[in-house]
Backbone bond lengths (Angstrom), bond angles and torsions (degrees), N, CA, C in turn:
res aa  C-N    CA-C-N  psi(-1)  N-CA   C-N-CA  omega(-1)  CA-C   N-CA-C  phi
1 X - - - 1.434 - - 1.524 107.36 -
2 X 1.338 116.69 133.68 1.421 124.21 174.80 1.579 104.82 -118.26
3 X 1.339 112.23 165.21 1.355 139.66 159.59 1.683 131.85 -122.10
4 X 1.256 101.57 141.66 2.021 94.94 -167.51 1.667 74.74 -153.33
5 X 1.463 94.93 142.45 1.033 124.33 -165.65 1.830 98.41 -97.04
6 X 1.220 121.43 163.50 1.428 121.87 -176.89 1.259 112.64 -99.91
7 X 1.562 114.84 110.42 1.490 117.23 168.27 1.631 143.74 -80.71
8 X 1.499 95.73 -7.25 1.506 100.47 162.98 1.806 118.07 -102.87
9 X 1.625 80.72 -160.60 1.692 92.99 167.53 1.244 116.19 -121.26
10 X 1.338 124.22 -160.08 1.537 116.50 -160.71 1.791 91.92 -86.86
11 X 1.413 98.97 164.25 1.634 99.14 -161.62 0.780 140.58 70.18
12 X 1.638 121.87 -17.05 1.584 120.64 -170.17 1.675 101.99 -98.71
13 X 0.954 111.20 160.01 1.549 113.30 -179.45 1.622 101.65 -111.01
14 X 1.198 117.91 151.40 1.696 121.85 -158.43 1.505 102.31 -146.78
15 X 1.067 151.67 119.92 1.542 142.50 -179.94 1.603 96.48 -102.99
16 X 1.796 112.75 141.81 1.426 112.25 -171.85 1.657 101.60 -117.99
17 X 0.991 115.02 -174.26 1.773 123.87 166.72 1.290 98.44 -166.96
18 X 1.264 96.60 128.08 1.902 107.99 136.79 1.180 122.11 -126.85
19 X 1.794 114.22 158.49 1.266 114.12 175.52 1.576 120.83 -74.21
20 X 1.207 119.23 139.31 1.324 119.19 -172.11 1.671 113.31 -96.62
21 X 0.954 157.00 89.54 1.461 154.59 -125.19 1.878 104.80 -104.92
22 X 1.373 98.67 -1.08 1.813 97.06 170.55 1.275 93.13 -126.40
23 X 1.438 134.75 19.98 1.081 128.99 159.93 1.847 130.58 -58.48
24 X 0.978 141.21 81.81 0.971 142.53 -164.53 1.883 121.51 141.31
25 X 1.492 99.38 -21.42 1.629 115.85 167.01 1.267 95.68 -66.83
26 X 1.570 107.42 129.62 1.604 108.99 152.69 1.173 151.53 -61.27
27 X 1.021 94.73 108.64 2.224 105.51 -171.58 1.740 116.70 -155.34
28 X 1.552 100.18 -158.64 1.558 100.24 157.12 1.495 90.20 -121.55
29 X 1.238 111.05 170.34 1.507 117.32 -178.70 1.700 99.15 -153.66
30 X 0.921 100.34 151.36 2.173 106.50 -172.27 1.659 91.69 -143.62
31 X 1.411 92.77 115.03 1.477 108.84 140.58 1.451 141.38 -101.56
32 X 1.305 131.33 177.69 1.217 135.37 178.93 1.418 111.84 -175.21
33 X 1.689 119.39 132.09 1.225 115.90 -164.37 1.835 106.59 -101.15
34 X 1.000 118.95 175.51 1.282 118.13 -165.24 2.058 97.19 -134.73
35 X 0.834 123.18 71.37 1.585 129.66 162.71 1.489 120.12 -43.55
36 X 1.477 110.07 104.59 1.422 121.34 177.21 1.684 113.55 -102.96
37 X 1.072 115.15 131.90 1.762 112.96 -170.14 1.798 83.19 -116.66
38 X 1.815 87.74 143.42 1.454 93.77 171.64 1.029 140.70 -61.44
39 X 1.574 114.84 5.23 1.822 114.68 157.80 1.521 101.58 -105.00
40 X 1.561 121.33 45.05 1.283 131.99 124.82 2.148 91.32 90.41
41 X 1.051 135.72 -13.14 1.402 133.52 -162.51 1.664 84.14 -91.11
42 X 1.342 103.62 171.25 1.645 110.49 -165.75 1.719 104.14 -158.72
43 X 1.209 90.01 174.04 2.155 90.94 177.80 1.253 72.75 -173.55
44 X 1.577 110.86 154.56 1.082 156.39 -160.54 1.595 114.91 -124.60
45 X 1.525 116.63 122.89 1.565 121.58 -177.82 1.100 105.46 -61.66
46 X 2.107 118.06 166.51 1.444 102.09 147.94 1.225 123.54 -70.14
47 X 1.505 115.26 169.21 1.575 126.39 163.11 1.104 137.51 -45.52
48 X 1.236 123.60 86.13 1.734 113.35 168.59 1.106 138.39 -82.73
49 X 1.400 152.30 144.36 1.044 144.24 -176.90 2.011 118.67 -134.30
50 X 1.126 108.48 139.04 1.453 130.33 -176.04 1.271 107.72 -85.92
51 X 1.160 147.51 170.08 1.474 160.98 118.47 1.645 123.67 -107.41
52 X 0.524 89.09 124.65 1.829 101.78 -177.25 1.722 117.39 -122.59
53 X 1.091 97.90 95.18 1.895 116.88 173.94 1.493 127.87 -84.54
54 X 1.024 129.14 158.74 1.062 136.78 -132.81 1.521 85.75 -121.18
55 X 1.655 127.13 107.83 1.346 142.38 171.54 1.375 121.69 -84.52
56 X 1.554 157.84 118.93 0.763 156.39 -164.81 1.293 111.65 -115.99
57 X 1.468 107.68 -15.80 1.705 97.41 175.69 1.900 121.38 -91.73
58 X 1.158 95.30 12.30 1.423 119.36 169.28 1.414 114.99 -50.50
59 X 1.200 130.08 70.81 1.394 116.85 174.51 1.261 153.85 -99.16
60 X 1.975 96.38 20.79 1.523 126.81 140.72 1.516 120.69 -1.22
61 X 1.027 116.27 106.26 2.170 94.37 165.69 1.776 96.14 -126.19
62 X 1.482 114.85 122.51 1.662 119.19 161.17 1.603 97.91 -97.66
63 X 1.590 82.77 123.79 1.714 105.79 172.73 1.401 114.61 -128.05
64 X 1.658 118.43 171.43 1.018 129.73 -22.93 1.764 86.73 -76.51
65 X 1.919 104.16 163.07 1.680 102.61 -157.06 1.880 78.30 -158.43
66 X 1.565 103.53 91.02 1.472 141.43 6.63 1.061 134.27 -66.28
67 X 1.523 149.46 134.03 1.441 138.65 -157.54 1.847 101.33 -124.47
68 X 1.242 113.65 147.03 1.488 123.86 178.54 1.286 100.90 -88.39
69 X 1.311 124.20 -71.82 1.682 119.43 -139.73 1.503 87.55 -144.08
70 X 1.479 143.38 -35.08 1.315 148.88 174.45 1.611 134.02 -135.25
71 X 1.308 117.73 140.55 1.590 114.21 -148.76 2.171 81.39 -134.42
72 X 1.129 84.80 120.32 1.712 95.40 158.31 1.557 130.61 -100.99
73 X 1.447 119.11 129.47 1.638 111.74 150.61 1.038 138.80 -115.65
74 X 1.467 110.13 133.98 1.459 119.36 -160.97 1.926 109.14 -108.10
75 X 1.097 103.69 167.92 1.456 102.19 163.56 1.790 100.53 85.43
76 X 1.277 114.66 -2.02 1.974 109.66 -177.47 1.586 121.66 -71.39
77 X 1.002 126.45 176.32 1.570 111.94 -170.96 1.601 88.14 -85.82
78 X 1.676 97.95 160.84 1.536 116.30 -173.92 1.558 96.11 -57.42
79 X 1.084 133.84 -85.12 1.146 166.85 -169.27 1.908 94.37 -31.89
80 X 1.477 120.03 99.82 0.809 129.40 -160.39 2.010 113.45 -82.45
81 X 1.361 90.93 -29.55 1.749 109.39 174.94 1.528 101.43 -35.73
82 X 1.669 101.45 137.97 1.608 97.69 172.24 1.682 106.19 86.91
83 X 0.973 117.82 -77.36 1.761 127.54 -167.57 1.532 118.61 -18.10
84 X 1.373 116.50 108.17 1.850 111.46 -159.69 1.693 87.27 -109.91
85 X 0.972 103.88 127.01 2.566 89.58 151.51 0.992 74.44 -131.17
86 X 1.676 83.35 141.55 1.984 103.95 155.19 1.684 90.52 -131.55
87 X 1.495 101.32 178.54 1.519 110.03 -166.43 1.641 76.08 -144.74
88 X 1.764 84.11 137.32 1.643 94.70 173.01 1.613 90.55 -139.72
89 X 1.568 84.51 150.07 1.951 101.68 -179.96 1.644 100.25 -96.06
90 X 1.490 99.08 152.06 1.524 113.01 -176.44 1.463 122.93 -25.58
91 X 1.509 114.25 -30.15 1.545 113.65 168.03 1.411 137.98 -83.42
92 X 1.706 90.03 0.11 1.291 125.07 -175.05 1.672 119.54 54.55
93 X 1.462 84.46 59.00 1.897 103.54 171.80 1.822 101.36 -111.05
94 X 1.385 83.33 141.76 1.438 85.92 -163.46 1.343 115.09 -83.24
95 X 1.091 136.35 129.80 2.070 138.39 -131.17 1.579 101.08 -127.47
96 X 1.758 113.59 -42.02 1.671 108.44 170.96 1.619 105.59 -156.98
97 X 1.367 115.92 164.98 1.334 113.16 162.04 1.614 104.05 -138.48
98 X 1.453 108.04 38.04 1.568 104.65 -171.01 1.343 95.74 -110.55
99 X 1.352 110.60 148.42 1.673 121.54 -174.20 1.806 101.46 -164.00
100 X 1.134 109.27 145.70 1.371 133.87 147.27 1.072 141.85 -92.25
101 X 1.660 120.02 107.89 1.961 114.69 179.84 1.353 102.77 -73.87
102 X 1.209 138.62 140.44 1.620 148.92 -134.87 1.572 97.95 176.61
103 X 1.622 115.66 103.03 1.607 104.63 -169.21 1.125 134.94 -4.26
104 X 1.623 98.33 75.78 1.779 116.85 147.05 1.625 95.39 93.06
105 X 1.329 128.42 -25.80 1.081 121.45 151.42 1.634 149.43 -86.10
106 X 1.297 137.78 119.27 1.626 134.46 -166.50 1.536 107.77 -62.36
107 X 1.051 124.63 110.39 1.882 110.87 170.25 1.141 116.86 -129.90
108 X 1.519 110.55 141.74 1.198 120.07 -134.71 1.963 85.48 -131.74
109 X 1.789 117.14 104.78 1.202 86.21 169.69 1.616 127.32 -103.83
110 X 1.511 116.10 163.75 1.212 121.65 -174.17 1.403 135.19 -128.75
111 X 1.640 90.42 36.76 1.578 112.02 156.16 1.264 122.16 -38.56
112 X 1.200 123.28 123.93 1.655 129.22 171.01 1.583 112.33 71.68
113 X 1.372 98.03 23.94 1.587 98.18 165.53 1.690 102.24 -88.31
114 X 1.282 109.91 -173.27 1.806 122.35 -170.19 1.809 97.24 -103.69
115 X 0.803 115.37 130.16 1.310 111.21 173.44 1.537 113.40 -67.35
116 X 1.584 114.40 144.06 1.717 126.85 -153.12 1.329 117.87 156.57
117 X 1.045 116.90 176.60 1.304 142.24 170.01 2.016 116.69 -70.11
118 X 1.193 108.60 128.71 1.383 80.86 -168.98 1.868 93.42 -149.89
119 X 0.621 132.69 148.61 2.119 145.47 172.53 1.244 98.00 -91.19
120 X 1.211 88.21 114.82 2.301 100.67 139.15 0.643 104.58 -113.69
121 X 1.426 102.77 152.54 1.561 139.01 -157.12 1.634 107.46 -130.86
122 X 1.618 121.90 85.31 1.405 115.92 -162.23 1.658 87.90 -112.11
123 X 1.602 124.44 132.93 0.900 158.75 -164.75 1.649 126.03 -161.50
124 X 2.001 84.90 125.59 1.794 92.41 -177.65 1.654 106.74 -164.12
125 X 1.404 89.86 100.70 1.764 93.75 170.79 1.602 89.52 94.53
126 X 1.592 111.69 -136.91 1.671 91.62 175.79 1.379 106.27 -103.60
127 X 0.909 138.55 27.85 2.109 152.35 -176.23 1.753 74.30 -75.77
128 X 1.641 96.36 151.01 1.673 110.97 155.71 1.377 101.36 -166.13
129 X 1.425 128.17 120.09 1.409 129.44 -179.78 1.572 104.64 -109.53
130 X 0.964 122.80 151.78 1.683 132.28 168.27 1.314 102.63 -131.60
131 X 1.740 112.72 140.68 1.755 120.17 -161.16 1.875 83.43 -136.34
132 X 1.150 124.30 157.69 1.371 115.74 160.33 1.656 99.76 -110.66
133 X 1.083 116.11 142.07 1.198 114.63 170.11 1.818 114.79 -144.54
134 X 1.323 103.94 161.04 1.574 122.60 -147.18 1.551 91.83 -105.31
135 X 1.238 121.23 125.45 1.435 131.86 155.66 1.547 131.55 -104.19
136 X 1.301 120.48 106.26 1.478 111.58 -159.86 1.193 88.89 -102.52
């Protein structure tokens, strides 16, 4: 369950996001948002629901996984245009989106992070992979 605070005023239309941190595990998953107005009464969206399948032609690899201080990806299309990683921590707050292409591989370092559980988020064009990876 998340919370986002309201950035407009009445009438205005506002589009929100959060990161979803089991986003990318295979399943179906259903959300529904819950709308609170500042004299506190609320209504509830309909139900939506996701599916998320299990791709095999994915040929991504994040290494080494557990990683100390630096995490590589290999296997991305040449063609660097487009190419997003972000790294999200277990609560799925978003922690970096800085990376280096370094022969043919993206590396991403992660000095002075907390050791945990943590998501990448590798994205390009409409491709989006999520890896969990371990920080000791």
């Amino acid at each position: 369950m998340a919370k986002v605070n309201a950035k407009g005023g009445v009438g205005l239309s506002e589009n929100y996001n959060i990161p979803d941190i089991i986003l990318g595990s295979v399943g179906r998953y259903f959300y529904r948002l819950k709308v609170v107005d500042n004299d506190g009464s609320f209504t509830y969206s309909d139900v939506e629901s996701l599916s998320i399948k299990l791709v095999t032609k994915n040929k991504l690899k994040v290494f080494p996984n557990p990683t100390l201080d630096v995490v590589f990806i290999s296997g991305r299309k040449e063609n660097s245009e487009g190419l997003s990683i972000k790294v999200y921590n277990r609560v799925g707050q978003l922690v970096t989106t800085e990376f280096v292409l370094q022969e043919g591989l993206a590396k991403i370092k992660m000095e002075g992070f907390t050791s945990g559980i943590y998501i990448v988020e590798v994205s390009q064009g409409k491709e989006f992979y999520h890896y969990k990876l371990m920080k000791e």
